[in-house]
VEXTOR-267708 format. One record per residue: residue in three letters; x, y, z of N, C-alpha, C in turn. Coordinates in steps of 0.001 Angstrom, whole numbers, plus 524288, in hexadecimal, padded with zeros to 5 digits. Example, Ala and Ser with C-alpha at 12.3 -4.5 7.8 and 13.67 -1.06 7.14 Angstrom:
BEGIN
ALA833867E9C681E788300C7EE6C81E78833907F31C81E78/SER832327F73681BA8835667FBDC81BE4832648001E81EBE/
# end
This chain:
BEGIN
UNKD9E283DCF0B9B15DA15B3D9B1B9E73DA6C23DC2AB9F28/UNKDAA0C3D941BA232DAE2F3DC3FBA394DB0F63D9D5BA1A0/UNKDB6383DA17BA1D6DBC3D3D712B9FD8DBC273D1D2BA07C/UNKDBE773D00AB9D60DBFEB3CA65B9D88DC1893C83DBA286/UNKDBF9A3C4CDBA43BDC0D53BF53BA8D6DC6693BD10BA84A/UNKDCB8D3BCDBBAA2BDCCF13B765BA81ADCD373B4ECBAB77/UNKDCEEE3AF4DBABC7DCC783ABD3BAE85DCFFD3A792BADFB/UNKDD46E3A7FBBB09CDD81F3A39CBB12BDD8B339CE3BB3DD/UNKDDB3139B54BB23DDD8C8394D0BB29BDD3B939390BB071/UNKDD25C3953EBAD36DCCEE395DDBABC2DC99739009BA914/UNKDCE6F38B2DBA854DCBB4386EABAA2EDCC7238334BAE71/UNKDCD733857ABB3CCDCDE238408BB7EEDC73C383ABBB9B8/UNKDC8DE38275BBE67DC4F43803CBC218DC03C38488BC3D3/UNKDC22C38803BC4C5DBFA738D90BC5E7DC002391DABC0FE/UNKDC4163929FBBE44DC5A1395C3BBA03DBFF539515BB347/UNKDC0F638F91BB3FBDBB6F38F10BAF82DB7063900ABAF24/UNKDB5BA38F52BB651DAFBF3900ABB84FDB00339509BB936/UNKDB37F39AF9BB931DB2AB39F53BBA11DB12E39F7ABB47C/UNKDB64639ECDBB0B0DB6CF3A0D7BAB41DB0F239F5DBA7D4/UNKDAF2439AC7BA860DAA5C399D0BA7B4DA46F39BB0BA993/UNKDA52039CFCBADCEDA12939FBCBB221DA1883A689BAE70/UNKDA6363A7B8BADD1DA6023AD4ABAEAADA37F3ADB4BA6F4/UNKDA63A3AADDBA4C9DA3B03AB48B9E9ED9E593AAB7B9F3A/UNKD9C893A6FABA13DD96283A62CBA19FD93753ABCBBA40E/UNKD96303AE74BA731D938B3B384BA827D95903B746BA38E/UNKD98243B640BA02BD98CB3BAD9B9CA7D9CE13BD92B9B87/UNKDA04B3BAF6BA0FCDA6F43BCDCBA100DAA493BE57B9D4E/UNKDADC63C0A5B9B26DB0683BE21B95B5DB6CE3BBE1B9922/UNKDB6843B8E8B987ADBB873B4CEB9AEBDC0783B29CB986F/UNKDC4443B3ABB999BDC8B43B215B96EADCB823AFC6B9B16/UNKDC9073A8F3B978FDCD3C3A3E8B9ABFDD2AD3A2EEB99FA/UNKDD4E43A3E5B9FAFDDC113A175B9F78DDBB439BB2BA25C/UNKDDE6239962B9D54DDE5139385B9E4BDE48639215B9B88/UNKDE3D938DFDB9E47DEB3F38BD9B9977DE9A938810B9597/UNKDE584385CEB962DDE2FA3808EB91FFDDE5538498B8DE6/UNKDDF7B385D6B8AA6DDA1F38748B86FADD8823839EB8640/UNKDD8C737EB1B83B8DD2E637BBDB85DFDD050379EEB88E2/UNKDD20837A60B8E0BDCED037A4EB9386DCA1E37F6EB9181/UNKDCCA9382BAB9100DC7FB386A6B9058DC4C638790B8CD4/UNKDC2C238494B8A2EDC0CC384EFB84C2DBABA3869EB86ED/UNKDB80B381ADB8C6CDB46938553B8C65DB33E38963B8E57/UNKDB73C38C8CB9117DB7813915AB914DDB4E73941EB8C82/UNKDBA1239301B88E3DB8BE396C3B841EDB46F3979AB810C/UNKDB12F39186B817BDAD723923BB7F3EDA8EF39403B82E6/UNKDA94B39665B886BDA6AE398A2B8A61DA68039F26B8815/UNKDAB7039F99B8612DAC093A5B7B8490DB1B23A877B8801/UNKDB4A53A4E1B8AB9DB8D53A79CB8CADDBC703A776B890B/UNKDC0403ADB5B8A70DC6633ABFCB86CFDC93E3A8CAB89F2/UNKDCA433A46EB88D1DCF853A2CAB88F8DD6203A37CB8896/UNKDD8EF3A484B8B5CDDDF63A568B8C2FDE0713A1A0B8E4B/UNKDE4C239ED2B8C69DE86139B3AB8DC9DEBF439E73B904B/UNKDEFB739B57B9462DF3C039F0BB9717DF4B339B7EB9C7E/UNKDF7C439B20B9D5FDFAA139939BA35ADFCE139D3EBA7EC/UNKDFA1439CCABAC36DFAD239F82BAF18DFFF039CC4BB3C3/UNKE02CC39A2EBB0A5E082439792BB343E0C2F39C02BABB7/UNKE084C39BA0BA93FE0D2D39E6DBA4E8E0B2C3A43CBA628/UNKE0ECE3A8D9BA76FE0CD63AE7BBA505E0C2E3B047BA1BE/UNKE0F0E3AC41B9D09E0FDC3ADF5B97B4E0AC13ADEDB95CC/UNKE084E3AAA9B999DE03EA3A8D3B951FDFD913AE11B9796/UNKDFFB63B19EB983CDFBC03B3EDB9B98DFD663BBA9B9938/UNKDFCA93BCE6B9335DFDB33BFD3B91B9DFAD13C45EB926D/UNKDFC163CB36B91BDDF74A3CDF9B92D9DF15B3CB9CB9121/UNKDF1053CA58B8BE4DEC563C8CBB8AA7DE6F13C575B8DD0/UNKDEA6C3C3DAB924CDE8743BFDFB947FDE4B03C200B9768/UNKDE6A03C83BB992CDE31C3CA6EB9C3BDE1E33CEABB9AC8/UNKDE0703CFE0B9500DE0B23D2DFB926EDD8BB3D3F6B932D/UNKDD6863D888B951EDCF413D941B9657DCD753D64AB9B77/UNKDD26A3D2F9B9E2CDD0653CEC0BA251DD0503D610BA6C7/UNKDCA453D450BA975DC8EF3D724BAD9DDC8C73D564BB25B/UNKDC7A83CF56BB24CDC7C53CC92BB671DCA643C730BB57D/UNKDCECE3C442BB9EBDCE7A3BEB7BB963DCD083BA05BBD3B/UNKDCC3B3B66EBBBECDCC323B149BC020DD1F73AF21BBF7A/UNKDD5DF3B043BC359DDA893AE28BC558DDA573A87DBC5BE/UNKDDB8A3A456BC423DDDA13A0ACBC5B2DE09539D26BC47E/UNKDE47339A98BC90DDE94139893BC776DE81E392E6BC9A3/UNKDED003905EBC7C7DEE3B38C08BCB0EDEFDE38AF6BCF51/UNKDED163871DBD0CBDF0223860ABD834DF5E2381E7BD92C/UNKDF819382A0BD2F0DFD56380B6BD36AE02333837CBD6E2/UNKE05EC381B5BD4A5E0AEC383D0BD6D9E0C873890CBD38C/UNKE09AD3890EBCFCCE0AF638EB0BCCA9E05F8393B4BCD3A/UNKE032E3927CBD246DFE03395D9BD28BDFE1639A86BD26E/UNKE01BB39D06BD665E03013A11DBD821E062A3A3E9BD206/UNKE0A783A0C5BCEC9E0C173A267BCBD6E08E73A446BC85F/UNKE04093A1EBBC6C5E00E43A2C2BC358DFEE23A667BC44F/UNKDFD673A93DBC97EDF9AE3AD47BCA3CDFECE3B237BC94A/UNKE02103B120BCB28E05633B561BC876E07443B6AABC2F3/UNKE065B3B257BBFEAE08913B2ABBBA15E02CA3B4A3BB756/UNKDFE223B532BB9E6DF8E63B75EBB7D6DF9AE3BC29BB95E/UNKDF9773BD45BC05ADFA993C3E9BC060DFEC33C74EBBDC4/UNKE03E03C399BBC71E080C3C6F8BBAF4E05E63C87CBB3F9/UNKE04123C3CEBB1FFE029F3C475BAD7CDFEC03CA91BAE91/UNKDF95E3C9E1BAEDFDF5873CCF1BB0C4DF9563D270BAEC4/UNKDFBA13D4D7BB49BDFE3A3D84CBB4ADE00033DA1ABAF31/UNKE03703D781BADDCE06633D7C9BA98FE027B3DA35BA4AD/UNKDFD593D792BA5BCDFA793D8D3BA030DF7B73DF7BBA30A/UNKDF8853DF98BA757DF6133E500BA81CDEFEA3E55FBA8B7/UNKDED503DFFFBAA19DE8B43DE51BAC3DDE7C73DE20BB129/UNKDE3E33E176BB17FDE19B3E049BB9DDDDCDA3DCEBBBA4B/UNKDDB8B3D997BB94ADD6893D952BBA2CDD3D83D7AABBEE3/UNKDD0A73D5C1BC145DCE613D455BC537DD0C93CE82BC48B/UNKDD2DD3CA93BCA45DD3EA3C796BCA31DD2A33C2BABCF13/UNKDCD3A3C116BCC9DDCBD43BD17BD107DCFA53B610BD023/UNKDD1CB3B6D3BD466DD4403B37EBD519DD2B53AD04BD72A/UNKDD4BC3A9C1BD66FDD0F53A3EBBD88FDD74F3A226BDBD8/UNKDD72D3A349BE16FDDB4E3A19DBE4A8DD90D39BC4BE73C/UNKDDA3D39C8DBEC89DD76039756BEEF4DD7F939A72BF508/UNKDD575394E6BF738DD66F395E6BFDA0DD84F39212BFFA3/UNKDDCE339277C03EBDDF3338C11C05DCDE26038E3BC0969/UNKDE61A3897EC0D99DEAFB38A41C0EFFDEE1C38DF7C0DBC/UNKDF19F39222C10AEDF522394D7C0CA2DF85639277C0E43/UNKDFAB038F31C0FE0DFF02389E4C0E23DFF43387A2C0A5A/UNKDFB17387D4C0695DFAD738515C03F1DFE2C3864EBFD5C/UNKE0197382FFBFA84E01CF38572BF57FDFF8638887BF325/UNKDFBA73865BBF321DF6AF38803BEDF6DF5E438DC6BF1F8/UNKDF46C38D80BF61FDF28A39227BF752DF55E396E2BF802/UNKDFB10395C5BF9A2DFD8C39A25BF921DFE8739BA2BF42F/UNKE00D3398BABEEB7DFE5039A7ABEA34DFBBE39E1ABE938/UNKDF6B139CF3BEA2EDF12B39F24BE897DF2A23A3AEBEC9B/UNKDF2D23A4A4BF0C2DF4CE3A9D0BF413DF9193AD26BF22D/UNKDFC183AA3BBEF22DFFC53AF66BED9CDFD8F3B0EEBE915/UNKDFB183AEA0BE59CDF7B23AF41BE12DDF51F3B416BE117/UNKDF1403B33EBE510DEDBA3B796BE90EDEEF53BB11BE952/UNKDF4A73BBE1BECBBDF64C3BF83BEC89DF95C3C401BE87F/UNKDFBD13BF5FBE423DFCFD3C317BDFB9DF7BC3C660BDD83/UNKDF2BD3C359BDCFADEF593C720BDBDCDED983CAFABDCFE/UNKDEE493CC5BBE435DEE183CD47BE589DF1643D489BE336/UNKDF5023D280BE300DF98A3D647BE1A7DFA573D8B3BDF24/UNKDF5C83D5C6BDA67DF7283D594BD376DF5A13DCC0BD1B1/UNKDF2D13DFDFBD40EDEE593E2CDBD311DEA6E3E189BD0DB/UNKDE7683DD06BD138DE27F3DBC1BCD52DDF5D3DB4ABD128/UNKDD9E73DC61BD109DD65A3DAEFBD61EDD5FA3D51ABD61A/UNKDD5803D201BDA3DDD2B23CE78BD9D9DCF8D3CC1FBDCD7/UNKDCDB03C65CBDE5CDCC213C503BE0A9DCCBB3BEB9BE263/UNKDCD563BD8BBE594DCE8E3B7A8BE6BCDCB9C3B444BE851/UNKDCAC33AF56BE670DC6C33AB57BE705DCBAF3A6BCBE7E5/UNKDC9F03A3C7BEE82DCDA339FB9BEFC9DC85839C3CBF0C7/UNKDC752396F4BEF60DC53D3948FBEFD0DC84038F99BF36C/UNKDC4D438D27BF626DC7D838863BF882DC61838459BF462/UNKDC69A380A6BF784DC78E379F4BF4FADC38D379BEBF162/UNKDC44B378ABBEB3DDBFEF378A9BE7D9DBE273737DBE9C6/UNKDB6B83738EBE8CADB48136E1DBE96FDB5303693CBE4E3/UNKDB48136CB8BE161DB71A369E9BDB3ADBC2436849BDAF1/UNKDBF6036794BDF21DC28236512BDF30DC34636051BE077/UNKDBEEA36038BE389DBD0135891BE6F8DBBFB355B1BE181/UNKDBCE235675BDC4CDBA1335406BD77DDBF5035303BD762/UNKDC4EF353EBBD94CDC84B350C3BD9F3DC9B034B45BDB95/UNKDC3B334BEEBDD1BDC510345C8BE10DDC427341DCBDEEE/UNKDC1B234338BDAD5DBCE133F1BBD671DC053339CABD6F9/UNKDC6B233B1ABD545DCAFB3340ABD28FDC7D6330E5BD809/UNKDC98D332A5BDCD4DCAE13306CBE0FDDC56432E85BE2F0/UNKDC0E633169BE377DBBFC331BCBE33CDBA1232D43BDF6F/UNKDBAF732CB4BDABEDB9F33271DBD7F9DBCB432298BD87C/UNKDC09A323B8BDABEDC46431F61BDAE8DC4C931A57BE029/UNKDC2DA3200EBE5B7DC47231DD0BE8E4DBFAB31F13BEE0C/UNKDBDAC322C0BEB5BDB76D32421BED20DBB44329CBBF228/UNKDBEE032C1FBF051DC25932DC4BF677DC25233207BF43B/UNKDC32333674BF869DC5D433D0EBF5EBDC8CE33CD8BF819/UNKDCEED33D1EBF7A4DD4B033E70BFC69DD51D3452ABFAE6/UNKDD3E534505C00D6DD77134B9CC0107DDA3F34B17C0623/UNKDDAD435082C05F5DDFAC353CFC0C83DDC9535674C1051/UNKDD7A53558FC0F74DD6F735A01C126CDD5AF3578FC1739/UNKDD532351F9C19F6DD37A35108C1DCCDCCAE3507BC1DFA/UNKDCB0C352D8C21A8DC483352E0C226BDC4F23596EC24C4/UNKDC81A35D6EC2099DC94036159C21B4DC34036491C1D12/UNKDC2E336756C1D5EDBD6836A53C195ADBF3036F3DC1700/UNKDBD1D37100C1207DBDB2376ABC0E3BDB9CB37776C0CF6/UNKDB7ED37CE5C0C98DB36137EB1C09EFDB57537F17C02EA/UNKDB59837B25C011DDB623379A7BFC89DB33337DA6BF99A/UNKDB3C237E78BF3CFDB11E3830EBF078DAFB0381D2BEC03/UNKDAB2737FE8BEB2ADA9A637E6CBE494DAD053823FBDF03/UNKDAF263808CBDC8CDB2F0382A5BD88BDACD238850BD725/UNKDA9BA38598BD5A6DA624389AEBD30CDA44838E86BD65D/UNKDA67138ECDBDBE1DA48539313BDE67DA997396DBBDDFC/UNKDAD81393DABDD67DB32039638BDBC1DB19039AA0BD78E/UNKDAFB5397A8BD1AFDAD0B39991BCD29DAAE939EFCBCE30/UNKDA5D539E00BD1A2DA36F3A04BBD046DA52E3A6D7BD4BB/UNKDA7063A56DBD791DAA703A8EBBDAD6DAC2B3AD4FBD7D7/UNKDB14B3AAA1BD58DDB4463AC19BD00FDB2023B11EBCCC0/UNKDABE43ADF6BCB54DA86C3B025BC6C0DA7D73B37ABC953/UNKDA5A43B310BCE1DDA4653B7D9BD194DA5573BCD2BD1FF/UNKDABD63BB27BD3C6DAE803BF1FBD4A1DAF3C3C199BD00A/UNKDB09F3BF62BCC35DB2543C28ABC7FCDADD13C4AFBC43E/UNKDAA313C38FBC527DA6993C731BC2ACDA0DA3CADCBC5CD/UNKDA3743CA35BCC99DA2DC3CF8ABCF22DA1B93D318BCB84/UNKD9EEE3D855BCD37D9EBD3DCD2BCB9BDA2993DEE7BD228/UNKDA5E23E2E9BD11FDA6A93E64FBD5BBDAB843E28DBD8F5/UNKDAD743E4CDBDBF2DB4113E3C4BDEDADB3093E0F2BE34E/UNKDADC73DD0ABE40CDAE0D3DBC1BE8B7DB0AA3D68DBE9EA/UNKDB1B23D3C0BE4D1DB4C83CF8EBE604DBC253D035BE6D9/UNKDBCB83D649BE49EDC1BA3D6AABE40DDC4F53D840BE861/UNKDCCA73D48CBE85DDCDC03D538BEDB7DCCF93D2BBBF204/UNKDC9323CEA9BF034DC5AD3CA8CBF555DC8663C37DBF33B/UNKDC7C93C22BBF707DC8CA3BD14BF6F3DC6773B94DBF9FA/UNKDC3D23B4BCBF84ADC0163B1A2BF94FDC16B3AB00BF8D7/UNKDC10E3A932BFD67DC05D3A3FDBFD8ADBD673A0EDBFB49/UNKDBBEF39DFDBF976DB76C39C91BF6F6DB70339796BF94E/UNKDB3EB395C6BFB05DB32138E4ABFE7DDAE5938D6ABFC45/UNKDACF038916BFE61DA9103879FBFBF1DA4303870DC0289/UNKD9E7938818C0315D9B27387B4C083BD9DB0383BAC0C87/UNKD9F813804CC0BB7DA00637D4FC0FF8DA63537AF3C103F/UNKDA84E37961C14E7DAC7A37641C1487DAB463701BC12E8/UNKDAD9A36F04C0F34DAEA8368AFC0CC0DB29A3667CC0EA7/UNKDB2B3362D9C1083DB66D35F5BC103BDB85435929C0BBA/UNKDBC94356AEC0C39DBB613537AC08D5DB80134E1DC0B0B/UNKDB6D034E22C0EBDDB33234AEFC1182DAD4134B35C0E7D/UNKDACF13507CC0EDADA87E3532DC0C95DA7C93515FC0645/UNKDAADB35266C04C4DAD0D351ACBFE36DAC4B34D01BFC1F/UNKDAD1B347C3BFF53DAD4A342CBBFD9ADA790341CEBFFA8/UNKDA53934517C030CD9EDE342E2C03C3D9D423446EBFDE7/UNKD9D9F34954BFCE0D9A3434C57BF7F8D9BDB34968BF40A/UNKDA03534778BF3EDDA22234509BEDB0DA0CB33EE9BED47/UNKD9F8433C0ABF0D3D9D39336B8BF259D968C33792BF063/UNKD949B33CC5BF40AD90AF33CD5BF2D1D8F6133E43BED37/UNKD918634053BEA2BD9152341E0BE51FD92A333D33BE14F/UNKD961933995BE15DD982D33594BDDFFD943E3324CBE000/UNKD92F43322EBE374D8E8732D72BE56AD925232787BE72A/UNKD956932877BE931D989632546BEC7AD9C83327BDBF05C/UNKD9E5B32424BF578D9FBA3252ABF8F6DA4F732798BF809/UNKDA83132BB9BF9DDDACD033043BF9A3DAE4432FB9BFF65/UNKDB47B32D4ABFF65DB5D3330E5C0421DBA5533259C04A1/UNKDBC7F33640C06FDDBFF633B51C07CCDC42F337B9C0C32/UNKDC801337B7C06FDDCE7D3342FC0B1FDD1BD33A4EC0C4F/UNKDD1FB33D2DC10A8DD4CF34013C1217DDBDC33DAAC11FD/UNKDDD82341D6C0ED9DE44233EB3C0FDADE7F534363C1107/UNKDEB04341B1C11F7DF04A34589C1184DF01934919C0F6F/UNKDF29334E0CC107DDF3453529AC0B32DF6C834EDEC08CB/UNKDFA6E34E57C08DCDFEE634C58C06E8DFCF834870C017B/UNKDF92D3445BC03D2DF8E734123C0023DF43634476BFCE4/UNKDF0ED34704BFDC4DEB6E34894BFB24DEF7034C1BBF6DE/UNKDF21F34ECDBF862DF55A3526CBF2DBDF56C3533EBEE14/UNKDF6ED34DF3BEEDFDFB1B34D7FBE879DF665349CCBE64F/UNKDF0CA348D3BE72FDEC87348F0BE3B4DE81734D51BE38F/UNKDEA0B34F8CBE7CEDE5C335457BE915DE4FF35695BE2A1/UNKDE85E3568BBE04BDE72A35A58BDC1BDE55535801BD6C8/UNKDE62E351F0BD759DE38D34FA0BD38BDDDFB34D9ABD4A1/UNKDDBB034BCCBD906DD746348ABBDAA8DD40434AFCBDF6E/UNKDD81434DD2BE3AADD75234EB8BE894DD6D234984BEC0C/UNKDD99D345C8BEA8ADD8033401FBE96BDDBAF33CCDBEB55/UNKDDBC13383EBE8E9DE11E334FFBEB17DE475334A3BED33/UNKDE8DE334BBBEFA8DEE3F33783BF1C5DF06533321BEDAF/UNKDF61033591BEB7EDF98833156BEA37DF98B32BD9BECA0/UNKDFA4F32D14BF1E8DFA69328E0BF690DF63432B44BFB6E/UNKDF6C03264DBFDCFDF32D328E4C03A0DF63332585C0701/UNKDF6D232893C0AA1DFAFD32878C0EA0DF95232627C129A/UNKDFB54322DBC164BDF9CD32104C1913DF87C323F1C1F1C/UNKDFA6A32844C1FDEDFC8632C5EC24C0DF6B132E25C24BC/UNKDF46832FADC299DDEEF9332E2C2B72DEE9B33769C2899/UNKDEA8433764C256BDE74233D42C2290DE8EA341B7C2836/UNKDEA253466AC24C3DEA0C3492BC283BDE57434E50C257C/UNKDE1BA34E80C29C8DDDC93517EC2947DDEA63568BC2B9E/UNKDDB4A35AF0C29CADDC3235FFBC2B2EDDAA23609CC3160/UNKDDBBD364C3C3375DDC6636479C385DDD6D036514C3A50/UNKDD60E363ECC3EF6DCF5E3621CC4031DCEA93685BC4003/UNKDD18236C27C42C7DCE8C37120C424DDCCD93738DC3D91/UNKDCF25371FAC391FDCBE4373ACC346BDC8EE36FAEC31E6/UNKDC78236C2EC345CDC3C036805C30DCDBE2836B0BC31EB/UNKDBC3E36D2FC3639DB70F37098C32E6DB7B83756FC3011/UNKDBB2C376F3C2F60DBC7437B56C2D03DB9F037B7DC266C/UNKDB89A3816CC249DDB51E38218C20A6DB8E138123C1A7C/UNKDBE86381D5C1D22DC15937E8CC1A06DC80038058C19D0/UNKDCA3F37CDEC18C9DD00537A99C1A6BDD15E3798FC15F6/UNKDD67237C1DC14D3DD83237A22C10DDDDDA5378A0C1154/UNKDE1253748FC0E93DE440370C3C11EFDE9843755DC0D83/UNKDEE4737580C0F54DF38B3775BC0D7FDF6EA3754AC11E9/UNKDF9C936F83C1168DFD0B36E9BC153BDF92136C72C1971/UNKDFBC236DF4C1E76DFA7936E9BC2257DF4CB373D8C240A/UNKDF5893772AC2154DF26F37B76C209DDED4137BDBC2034/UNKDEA0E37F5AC241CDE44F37DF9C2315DE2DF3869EC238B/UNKDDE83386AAC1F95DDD1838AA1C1F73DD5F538A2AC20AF/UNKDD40738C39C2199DCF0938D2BC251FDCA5039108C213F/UNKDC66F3901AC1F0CDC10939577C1DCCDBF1E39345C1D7F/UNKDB9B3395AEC1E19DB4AA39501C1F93DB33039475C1A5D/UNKDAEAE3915CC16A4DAC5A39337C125DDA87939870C1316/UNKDA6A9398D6C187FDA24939DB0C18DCDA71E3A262C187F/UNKDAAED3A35FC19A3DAE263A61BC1B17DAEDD3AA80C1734/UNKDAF013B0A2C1557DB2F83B267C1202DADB03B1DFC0DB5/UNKDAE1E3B50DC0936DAAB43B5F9C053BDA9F23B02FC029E/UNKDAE073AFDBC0027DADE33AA70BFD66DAA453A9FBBF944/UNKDA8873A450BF83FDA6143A4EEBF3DDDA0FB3A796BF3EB/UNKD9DFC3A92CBF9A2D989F3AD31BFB71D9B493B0D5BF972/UNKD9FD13B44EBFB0DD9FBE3B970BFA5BD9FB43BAC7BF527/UNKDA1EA3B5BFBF1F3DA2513B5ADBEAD1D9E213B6DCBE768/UNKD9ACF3B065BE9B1D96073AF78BE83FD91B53B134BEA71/UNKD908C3B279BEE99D8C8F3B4B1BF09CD88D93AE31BF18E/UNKD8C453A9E2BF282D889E3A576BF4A0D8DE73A24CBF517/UNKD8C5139E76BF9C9D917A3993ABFB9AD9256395BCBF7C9/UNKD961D3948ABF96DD97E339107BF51DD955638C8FBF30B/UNKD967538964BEEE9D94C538568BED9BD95D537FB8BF0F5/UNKD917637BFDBF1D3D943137682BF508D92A937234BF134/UNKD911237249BEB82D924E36DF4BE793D94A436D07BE46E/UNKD995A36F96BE854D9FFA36DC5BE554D9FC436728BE5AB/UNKD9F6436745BEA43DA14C36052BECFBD9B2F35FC9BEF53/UNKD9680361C8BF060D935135EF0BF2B9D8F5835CDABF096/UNKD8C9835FA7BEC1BD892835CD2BE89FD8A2135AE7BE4C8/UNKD87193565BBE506D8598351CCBE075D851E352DFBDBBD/UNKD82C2357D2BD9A3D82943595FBD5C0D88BE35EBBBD4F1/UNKD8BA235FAFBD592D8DEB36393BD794D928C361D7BD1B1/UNKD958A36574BCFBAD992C362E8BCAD6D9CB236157BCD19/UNKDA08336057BD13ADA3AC35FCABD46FDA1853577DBD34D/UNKD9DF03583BBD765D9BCE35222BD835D9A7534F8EBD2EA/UNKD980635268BCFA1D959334FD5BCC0BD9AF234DBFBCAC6/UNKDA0333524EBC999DA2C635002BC4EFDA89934B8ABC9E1/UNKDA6BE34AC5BCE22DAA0C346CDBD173DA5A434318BCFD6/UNKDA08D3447EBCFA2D9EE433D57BCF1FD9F3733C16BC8BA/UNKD9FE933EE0BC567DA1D133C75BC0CFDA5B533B57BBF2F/UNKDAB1E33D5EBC3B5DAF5533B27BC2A9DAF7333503BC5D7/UNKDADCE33421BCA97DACDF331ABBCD13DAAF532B58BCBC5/UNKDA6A832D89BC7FCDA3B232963BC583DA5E93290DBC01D/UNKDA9F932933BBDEEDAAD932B41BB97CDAEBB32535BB728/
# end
């Protein structure tokens, strides 16, 4: 086998399911996490464990990348994102490590915070001398398991998007992308950058059919304001503080068939899921659709047990 993996955020959303995926093939993996006991079952899969904050540099000594040949990049989509990807490359450098560096960016608005972030991010890697490779995924589907409070409470999903649609992306095709890329034989992923969506455009129209149909009661989709959807978007995707009395404003009719839209402001950005390698050119097959559509799917199962819970 070759050099050590490391594998940052490594009990995140995507970061566990690589770090886990890649041990099960044989990997030898060294998890960066800030909680050691989040990762315990890491460890007892067989990964090293490393504590360290990628908001501290201090905490990111040569050792850290001391046999690492390859890593999985990933940061937060806070206000310190961009900082973080620089306090990893500057570290990196410092220890006198190149290794291969597949990165987990996104795709969206470039109006948007988060996305210009993640773009200057990009681009420091870009810069860094390390090869890499970039994986931007749109709207995870495992995120509609946000909706569960509001969904039991009030039978409702509130979002922004109007009756606007995204080719949404099952977290696990993210995964297995990831795995993909990084345990290629040969340079063909390197230097390239890939959208990742999921086969079809979803909407949340769409979303509250599949999640009705899955809980086994009726769901329906209150389109609201950006304004008010916000400031719960990140706890529920759910409630608004308040709901306003002023007309929903929906995305503009020319992108409501569109393969998917993603909202920053006023701002609308446009791709196809067939479009661009994506998760085909990764995987060598389309994406997954029992993020949000089947009954049996872990997404649904675990909304109807919060649901019913």
């Amino acid at each position: 086998m070759a050099g050590v993996i490391l594998v940052t955020g490594a009990t995140g959303n995507t970061g566990q399911g690589v770090a886990a995926e890649l041990l099960s093939k044989g990997y030898p993996v060294r998890a960066l996490v800030r909680d050691a006991a989040k990762a315990e079952g890491l460890r007892s899969q067989g990964a090293e464990v490393v504590v360290a904050d990628l908001d501290d540099p201090s905490t990111l000594p040569a050792s850290v990348f001391e046999g690492v040949d390859k890593v999985y990049l990933l940061t937060w989509n806070g206000e310190t994102a961009s900082q973080q990807t620089k306090n990893f490359l500057g570290a990196l450098k410092a220890s006198g490590a190149t290794p291969y560096i597949v990165r987990l960016s996104a795709f969206g608005a470039a109006e948007s915070r988060i996305i210009k972030q993640l773009r200057e991010s990009d681009d420091d890697l870009k810069a860094s001398g390390c090869e890499w490779t970039l994986l931007q995924p749109t709207f995870f589907m495992q995120n509609t398991m946000m909706a569960a409070q509001t969904v039991q409470e009030q039978g409702t999903v509130y979002f922004d998007w109007g009756d606007g649609k995204a080719g949404m992306v099952d977290v696990r095709d993210v995964v297995d992308s990831a795995v993909g890329v990084l345990t290629a034989e040969g340079d063909a992923f390197k230097g390239q950058s890939y959208v990742l969506t999921g086969p079809e455009s979803i909407g949340f129209a769409d979303v509250e059919a599949k999640i009705g149909a899955a809980v086994g009661k009726p769901v329906q989709y209150m389109a609201v304001p950006n304004r008010s959807a916000k400031p719960s978007r990140s706890i529920t995707l759910g409630r608004p503080t308040r709901l306003p009395s002023c007309r929903t404003r929906s995305i503009p009719a020319r992108t409501r068939s569109a393969c998917l839209c993603f909202l920053a402001g006023s701002s609308y950005q446009i791709v196809s899921p067939a479009s661009g390698p994506g998760v085909t050119g990764v995987l060598g097959r389309g994406g997954l659709t029992t993020g949000v559509g089947d009954k049996s799917s872990q997404i649904n199962r675990g909304l109807a047990a919060m649901v019913w819970a």
